[in-house]
C-alpha positions as CSV (number, residue, x, y, z in Angstrom):
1,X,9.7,18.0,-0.7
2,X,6.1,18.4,0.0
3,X,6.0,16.0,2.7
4,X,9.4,17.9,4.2
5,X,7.7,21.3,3.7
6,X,4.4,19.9,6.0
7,X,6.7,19.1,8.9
8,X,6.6,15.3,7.8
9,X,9.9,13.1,9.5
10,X,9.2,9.6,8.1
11,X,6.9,8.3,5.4
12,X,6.2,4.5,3.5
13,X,6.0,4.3,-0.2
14,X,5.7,2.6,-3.0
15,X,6.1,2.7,-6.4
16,X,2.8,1.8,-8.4
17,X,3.1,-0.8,-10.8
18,X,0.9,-1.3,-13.7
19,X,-1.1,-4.5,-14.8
20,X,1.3,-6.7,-17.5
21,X,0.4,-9.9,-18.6
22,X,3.8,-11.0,-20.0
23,X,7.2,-11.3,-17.9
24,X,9.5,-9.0,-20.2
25,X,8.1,-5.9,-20.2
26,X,7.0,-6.7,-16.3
27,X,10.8,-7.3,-15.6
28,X,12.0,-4.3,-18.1
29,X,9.4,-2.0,-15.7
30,X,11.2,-3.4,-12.8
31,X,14.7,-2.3,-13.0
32,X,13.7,1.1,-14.1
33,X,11.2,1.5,-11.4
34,X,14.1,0.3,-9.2
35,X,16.3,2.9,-10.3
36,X,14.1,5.7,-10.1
37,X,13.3,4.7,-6.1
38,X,17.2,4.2,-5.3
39,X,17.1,8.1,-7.0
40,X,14.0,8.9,-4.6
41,X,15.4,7.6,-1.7
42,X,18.9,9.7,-2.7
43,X,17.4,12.7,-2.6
44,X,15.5,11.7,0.6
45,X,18.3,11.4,2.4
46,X,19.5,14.8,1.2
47,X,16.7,16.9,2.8
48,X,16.7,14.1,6.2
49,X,13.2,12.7,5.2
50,X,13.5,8.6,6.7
51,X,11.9,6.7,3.9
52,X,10.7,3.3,4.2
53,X,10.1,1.8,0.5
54,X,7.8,-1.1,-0.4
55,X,8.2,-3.9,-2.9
56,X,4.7,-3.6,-4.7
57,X,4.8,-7.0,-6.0
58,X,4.0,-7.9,-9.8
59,X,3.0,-11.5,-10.2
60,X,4.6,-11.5,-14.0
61,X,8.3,-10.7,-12.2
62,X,8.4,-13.1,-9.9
63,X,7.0,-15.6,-13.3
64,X,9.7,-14.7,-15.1
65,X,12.0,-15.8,-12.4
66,X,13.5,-12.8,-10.3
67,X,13.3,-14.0,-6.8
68,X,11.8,-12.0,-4.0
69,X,14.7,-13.0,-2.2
70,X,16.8,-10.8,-4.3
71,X,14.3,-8.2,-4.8
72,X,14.6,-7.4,-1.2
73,X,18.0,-7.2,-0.5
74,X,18.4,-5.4,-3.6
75,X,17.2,-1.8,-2.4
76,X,16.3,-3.0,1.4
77,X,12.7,-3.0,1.2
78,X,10.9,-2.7,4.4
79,X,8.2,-4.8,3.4
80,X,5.2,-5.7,0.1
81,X,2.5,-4.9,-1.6
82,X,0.0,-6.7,-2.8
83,X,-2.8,-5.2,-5.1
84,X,-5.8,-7.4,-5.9
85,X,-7.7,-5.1,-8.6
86,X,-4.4,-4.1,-10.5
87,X,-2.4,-7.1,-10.2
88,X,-4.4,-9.7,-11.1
89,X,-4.0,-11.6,-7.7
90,X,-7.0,-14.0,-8.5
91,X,-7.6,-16.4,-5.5
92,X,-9.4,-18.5,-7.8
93,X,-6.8,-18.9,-9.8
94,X,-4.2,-22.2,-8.7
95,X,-1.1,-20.0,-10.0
96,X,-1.9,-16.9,-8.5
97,X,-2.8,-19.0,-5.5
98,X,0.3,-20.7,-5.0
99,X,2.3,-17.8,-5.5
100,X,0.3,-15.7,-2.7
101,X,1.1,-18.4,-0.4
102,X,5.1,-18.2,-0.9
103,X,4.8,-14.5,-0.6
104,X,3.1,-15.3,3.1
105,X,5.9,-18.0,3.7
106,X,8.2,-15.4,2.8
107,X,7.0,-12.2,4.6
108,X,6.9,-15.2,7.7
109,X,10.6,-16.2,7.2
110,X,11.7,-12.8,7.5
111,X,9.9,-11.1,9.2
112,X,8.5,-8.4,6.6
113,X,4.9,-6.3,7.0
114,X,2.4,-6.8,4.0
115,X,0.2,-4.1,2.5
116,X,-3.0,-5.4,1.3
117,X,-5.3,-2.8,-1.2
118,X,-8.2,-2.9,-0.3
119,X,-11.4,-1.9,-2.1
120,X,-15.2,-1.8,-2.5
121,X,-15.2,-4.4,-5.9
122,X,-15.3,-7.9,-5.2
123,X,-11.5,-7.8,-6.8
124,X,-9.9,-6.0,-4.1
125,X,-12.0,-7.5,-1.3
126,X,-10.0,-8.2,1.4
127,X,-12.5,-11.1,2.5
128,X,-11.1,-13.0,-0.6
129,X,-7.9,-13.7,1.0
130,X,-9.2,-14.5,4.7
131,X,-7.4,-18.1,4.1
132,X,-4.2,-16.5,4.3
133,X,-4.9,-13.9,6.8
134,X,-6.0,-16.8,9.1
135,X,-3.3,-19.4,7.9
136,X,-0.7,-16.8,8.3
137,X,-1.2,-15.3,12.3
138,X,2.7,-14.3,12.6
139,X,2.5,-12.0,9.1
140,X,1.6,-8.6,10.1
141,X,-0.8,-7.5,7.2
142,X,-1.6,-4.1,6.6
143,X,-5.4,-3.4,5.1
144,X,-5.0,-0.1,3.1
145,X,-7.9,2.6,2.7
146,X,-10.6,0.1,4.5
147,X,-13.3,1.8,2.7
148,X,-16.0,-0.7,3.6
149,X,-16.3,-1.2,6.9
150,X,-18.2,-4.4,6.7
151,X,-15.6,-6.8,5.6
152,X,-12.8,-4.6,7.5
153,X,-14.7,-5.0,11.1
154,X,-15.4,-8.9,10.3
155,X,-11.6,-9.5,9.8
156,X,-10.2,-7.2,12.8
157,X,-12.6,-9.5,15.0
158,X,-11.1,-13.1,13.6
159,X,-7.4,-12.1,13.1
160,X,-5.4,-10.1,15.4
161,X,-2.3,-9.5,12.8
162,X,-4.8,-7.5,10.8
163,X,-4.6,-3.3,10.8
164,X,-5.8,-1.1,8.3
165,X,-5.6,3.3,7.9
166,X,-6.9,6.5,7.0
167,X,-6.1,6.4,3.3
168,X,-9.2,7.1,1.4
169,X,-11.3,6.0,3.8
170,X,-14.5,7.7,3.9
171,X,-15.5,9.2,8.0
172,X,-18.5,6.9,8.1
173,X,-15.9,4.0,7.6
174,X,-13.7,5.2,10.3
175,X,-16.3,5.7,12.3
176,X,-17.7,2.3,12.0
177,X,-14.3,0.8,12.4
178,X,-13.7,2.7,15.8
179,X,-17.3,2.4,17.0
180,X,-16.9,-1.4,16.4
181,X,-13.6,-1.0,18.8
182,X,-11.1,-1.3,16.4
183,X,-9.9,2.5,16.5
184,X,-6.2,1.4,17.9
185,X,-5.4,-1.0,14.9
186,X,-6.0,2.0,12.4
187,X,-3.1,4.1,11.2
188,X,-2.4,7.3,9.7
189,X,-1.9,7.2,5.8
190,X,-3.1,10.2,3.2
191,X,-2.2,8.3,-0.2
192,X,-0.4,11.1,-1.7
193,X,0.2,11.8,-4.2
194,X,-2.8,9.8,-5.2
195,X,-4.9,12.3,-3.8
196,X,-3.4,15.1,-5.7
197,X,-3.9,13.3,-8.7
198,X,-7.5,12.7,-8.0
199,X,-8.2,16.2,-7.3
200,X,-6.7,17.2,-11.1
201,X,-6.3,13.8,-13.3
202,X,-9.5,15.5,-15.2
203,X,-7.4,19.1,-15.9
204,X,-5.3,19.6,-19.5
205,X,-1.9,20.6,-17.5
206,X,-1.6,18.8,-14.3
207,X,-0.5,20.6,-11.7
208,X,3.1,19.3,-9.9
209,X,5.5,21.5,-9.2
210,X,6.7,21.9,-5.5
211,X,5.0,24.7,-4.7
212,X,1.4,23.0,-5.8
213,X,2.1,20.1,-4.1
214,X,3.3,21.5,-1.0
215,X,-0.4,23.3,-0.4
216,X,-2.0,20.3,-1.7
217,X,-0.7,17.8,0.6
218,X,-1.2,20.6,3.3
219,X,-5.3,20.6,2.4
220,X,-4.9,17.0,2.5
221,X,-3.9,16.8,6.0
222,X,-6.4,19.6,7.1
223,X,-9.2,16.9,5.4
224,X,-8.3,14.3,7.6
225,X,-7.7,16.0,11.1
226,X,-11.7,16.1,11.3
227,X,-11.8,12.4,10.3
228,X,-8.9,11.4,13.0
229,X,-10.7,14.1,16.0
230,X,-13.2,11.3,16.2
231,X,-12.7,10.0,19.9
């Protein structure tokens, strides 16, 4: 409703899923996380907000041998998400590896957009999976929060299926980014609730109820109208 209450028509989510490092409890996560977005997108459709959900992809489901196949047509995602820091998604790593590659393969086959985090550790840098950005030209992958420009700019300039957004990423980032001519392959994203959190994950009773969130994601939007003014 906060999103509805700020005028907003359509929005991409997707539903943050927590580091496991055995399949069972990964798998368990999964069909209640999947529940709670097919209740999301319910209500969505009640007050005429277009959702397009995201499969954020756990390593340790796909391990314990749910297909993404299935996944997909099971709530109609609209594409993935990968997170590097969170996930565990270790190039280095010959398992992890091999399993990035069938999720290109896949995202190839059919045609799906993939969400890369992006960060400022040398976890979530996006540099780390050039191979497959390079490899993979027909997969449309989507750099999120492009926080350092550096790596961001040096990837926009070698592959072409590469865009990134606004979410939590500082003005002097965008500005590099559009200075270095990239300011047409950078979308509009906020992060939220994320940011909400941020602003009151240090507070004894967090603040959520429609109201609060409503005005928060409204500040939010009034933060980055200064950031996205830049010509």
């Amino acid at each position: 409703m906060a999103l509805k209450n700020n005028g907003i028509t359509e929005t991409t989510f997707a539903y943050l899923t927590p580091l496991f490092t055995e399949s069972k409890p990964a798998i368990d996560f999964y069909y209640e996380m999947t529940q709670e977005t097919k209740d999301a997108l319910d209500f969505a459709k009640k007050i005429d907000l277009k959702v397009n959900p995201l499969y954020w992809i756990d390593p340790m489901v796909l391990f314990g041998g749910i297909t993404l196949d299935s996944i997909m047509k099971d709530l109609d995602y609209k594409g993935l998400v990968v997170h590097p820091f969170l996930n565990d998604w270790n190039p280095a790593d010959k398992k992890r590896a091999d399993l990035l590659t069938k999720v290109f393969e896949f995202t190839k086959e059919n045609n799906y957009e993939l969400y890369f985090h992006t960060g400022c550790s040398p976890t979530d840098n996006p540099l780390n999976f050039e191979k497959w950005f390079v490899e993979y030209p027909q997969v449309k992958v989507h750099l999120a929060h492009c926080k350092d420009p550096e790596p961001i700019i040096k990837l926009f300039s070698k592959c072409k299926n590469l865009v990134g957004d606004t979410a939590f990423c500082p003005q002097d980032s965008y500005e590099a980014i559009c200075k270095a001519g990239f300011k047409d392959r950078m979308f509009f994203g906020t992060d939220f609730p994320i940011s909400h959190w941020y602003q009151h994950c240090g507070e004894e009773n967090f603040p959520a109820d429609e109201q609060v969130l409503t005005e928060s994601y409204r500040k939010t939007l009034k933060e980055y109208e200064e950031i996205l003014s830049m010509k």
